[in-house]
C-alpha positions as CSV (number, residue, x, y, z in Angstrom):
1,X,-4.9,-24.9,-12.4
2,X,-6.0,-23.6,-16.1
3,X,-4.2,-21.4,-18.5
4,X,-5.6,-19.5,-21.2
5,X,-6.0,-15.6,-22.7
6,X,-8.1,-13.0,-22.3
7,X,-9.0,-10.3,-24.9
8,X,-7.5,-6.8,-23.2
9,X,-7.3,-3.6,-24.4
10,X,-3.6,-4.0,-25.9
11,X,-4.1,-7.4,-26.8
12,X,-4.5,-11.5,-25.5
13,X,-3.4,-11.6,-21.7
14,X,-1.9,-14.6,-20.8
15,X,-3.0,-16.1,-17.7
16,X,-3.0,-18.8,-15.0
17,X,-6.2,-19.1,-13.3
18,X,-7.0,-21.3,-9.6
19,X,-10.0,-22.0,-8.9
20,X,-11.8,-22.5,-5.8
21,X,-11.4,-25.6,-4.0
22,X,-14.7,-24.9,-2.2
23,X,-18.5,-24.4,-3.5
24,X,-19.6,-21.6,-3.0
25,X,-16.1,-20.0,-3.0
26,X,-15.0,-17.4,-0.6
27,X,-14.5,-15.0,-3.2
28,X,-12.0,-14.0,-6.2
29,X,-8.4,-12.5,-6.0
30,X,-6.8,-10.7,-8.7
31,X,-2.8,-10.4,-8.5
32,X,-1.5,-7.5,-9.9
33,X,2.6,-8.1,-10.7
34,X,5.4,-6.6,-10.0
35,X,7.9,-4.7,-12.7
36,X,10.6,-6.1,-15.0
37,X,12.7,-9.1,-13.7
38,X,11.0,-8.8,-10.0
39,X,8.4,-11.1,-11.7
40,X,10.3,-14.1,-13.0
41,X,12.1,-14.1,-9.8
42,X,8.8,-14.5,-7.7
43,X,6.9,-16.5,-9.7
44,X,7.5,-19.3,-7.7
45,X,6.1,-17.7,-4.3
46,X,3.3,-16.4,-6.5
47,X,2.3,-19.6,-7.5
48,X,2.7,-21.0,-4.0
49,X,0.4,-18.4,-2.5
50,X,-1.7,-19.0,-5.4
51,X,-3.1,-22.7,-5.0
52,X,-2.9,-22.0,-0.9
53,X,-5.6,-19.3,-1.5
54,X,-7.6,-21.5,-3.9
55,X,-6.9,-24.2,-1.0
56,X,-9.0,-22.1,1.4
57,X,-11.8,-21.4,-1.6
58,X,-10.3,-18.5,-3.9
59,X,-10.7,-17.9,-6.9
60,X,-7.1,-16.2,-8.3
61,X,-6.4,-15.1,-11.0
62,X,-2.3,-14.3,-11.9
63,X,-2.4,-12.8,-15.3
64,X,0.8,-11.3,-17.3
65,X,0.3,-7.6,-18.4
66,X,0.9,-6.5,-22.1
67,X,4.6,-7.0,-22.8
68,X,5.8,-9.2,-19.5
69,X,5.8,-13.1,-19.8
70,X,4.0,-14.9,-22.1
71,X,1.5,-11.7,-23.1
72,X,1.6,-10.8,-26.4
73,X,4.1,-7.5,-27.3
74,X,7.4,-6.7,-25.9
75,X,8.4,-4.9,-22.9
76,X,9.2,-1.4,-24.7
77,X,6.0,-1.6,-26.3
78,X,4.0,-1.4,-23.0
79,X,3.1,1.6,-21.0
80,X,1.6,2.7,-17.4
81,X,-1.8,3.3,-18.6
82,X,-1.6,0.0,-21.1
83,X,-1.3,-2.0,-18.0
84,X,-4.1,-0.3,-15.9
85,X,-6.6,-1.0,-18.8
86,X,-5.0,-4.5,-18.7
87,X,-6.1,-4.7,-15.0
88,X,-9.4,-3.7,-15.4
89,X,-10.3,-6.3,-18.1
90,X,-8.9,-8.7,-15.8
91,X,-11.2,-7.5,-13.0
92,X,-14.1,-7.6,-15.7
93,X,-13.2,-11.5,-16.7
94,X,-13.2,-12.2,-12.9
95,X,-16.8,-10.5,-12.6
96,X,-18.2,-12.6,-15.2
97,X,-17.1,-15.4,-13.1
98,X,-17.7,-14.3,-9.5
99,X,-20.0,-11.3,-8.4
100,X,-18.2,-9.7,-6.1
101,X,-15.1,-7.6,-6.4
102,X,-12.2,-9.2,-5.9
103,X,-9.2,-9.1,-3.4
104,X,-6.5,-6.9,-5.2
105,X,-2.7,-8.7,-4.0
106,X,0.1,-6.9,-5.5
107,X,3.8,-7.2,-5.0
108,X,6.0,-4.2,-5.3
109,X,5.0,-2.1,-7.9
110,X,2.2,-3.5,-8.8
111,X,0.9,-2.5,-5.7
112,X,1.3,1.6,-7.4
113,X,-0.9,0.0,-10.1
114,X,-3.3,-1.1,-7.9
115,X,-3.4,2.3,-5.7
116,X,-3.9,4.1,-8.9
117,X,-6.6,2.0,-10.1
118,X,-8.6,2.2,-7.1
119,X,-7.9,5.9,-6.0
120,X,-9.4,7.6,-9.5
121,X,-12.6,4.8,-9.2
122,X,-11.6,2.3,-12.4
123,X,-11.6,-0.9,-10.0
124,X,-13.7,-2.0,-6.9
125,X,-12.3,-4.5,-4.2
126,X,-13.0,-5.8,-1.2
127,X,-9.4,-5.8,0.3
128,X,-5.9,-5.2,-0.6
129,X,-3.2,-7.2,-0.1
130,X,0.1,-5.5,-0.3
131,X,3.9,-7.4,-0.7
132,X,6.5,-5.7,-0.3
133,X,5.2,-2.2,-1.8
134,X,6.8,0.4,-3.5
135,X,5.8,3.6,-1.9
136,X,7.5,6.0,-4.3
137,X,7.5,5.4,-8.1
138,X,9.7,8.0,-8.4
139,X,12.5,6.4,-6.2
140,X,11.9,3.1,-7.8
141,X,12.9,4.1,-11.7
142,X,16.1,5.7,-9.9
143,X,16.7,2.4,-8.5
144,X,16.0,0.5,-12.2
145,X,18.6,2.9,-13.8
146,X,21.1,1.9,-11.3
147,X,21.0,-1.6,-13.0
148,X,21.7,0.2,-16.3
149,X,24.6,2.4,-14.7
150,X,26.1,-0.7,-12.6
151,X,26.4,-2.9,-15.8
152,X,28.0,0.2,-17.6
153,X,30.7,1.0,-15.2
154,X,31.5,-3.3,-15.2
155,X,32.3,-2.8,-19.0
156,X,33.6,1.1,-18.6
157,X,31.0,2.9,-19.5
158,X,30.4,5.5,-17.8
159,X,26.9,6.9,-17.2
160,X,24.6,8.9,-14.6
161,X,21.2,8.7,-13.5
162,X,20.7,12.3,-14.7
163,X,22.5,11.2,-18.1
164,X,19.9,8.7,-18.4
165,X,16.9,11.0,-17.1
166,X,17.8,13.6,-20.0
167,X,17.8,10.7,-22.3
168,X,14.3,9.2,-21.5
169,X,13.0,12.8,-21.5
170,X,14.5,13.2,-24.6
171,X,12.4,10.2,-26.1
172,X,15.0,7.5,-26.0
173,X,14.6,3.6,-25.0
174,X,16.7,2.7,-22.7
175,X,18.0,-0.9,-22.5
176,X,17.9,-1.3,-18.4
177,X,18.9,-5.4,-17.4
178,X,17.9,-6.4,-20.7
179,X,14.3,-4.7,-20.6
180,X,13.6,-2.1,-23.1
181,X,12.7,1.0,-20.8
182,X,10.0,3.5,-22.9
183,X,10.2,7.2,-21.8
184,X,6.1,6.5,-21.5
185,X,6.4,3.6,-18.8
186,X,9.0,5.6,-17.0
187,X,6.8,8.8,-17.0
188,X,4.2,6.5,-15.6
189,X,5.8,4.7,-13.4
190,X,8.0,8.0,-12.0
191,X,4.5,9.8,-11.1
192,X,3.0,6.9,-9.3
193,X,2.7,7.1,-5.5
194,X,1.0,4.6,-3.3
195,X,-2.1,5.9,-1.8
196,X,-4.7,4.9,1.3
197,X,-6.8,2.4,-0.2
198,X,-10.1,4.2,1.2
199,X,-12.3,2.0,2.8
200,X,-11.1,-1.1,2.4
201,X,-8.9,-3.5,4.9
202,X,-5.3,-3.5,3.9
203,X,-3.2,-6.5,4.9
204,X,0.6,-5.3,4.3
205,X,3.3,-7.5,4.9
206,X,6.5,-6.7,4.6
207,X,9.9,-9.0,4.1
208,X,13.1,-8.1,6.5
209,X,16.4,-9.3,6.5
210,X,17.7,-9.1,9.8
211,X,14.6,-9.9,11.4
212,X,13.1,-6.7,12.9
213,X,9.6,-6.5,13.2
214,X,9.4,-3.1,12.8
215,X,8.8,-1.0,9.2
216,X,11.5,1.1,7.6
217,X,10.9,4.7,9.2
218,X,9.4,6.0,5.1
219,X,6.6,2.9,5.7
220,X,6.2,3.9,9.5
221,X,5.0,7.3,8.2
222,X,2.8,6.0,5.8
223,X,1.0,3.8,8.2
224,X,0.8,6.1,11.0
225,X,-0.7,9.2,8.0
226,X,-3.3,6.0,7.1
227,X,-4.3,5.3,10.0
228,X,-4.7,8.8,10.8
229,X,-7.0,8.6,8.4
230,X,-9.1,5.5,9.5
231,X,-7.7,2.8,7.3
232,X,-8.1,0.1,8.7
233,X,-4.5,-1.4,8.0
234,X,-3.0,-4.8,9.4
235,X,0.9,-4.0,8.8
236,X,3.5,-7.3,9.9
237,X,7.2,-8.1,8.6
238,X,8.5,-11.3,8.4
239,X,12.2,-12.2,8.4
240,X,13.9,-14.0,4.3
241,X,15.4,-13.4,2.0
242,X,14.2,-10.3,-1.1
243,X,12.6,-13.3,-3.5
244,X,11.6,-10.9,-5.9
245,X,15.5,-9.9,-6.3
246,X,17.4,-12.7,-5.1
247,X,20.1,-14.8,-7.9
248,X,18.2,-18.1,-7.2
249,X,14.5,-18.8,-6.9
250,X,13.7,-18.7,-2.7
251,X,11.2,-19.8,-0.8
252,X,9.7,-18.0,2.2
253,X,7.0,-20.1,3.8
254,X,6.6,-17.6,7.1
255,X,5.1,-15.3,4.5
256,X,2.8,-17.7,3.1
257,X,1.9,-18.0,6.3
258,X,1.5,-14.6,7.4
259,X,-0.8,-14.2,4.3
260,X,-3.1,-17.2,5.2
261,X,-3.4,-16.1,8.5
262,X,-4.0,-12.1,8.1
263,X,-6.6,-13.3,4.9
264,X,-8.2,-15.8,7.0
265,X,-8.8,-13.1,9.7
266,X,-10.9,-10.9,7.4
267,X,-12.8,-13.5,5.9
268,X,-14.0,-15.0,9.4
């Protein structure tokens, strides 16, 4: 493992780099994080998934956007935009590195970053990897702002989600869960959809509770509507725990699993 900076748009990215256990390698991943505290909490699969992936002979790359981690810049200094420039220098350090485009792997909103990026032609990939994606950006910040409102009502403050709305759109920060949210990062991050990843395999795994197999009936739309449209889209759920949202660090091994397995399949 090696750790260092690269020079992006908004300043040095931190990040932690694995490289390929095999000569030539099998090819380069980039990982592509998900928002706010989500991250610290999965770090630990992250960095699992990470070294099992260089295991098999990737490259990965995990890098820390403008403002999150141990980048440069606070949190209410970053924006949607900031963070998609950020991306595409990553790509670029990888490219220097490895010819081909990588293997884009988000988790939860990251995986809107990644749509973005790859549906207006800024970044080329071979596959997508999706975790646990966010499928509506829009839905997302409501849920964020629900942090905000829960801790207000604990100490009797009352506030809506509307209250909060008309503040952002009024140009306020917001403190949400001790993150400073920026009317700019919510604007982006409110008009972000996930989109079909044209052309490229999609490996989408999905973590469930109560052990069902089967999506949630907003993600069974989506597949069906890709599909539809010739994606070719490998979609499985495995049963855990929400690491990215849990109190204490977890562990879910059948999803390192399932990754190995599904990446394993495409690269035969």
């Amino acid at each position: 493992m090696q750790a260092g900076f690269i020079n992006g748009a908004s300043g040095r990215l931190f990040y932690v780099f694995h490289p390929p256990s095999a000569q030539p390698p099998l090819g380069a991943v980039l990982f592509v994080p998900p928002f706010a505290e989500e991250m610290n909490k999965a770090r630990r699969m992250v960095a699992l998934q990470a070294r099992r992936l260089a295991q098999t002979g990737y490259a990965v790359l995990i890098p820390d956007l403008y403002g999150c981690g141990d980048s440069p810049g606070d949190f209410s200094e970053a924006t949607w935009d900031g963070w998609k420039a950020d991306l595409a220098d990553c790509v670029e350090w990888l490219h220097a590195r490895h010819a081909e485009p990588p293997l884009l792997w988000g988790l939860r909103a990251g995986c809107l970053l990644m749509s973005e990026l790859l549906s207006n032609g800024s970044l080329q990939a071979t596959a997508c990897l999706f975790w646990q994606p966010v499928i509506n950006g829009e839905l997302y910040l409501n849920q964020f702002l629900r942090l905000r409102t829960a801790s207000g009502m604990l100490n009797g403050q009352r506030e809506t989600q509307v209250e909060l709305r008309r503040m952002l759109a009024a140009g306020a920060t917001l403190e949400v869960a001790g993150y400073g949210l920026t009317p700019a990062l919510a604007d982006g991050l409110a008009g972000a959809r996930l989109r079909a990843p044209r052309g490229l395999t999609t490996l989408w795994i999905d973590v469930n509770l109560d052990g069902a197999g089967d999506p949630t009936p907003a993600t069974a739309r989506m597949i069906d509507d890709w599909r539809a449209q010739d994606i070719d889209l490998r979609f499985e759920c495995v049963t855990g725990e929400p690491f990215w949202g849990t109190q204490e660090i977890v562990e879910l091994p059948s999803l390192l699993d399932t990754t190995d397995r599904l990446i394993k399949a495409i690269s035969a």
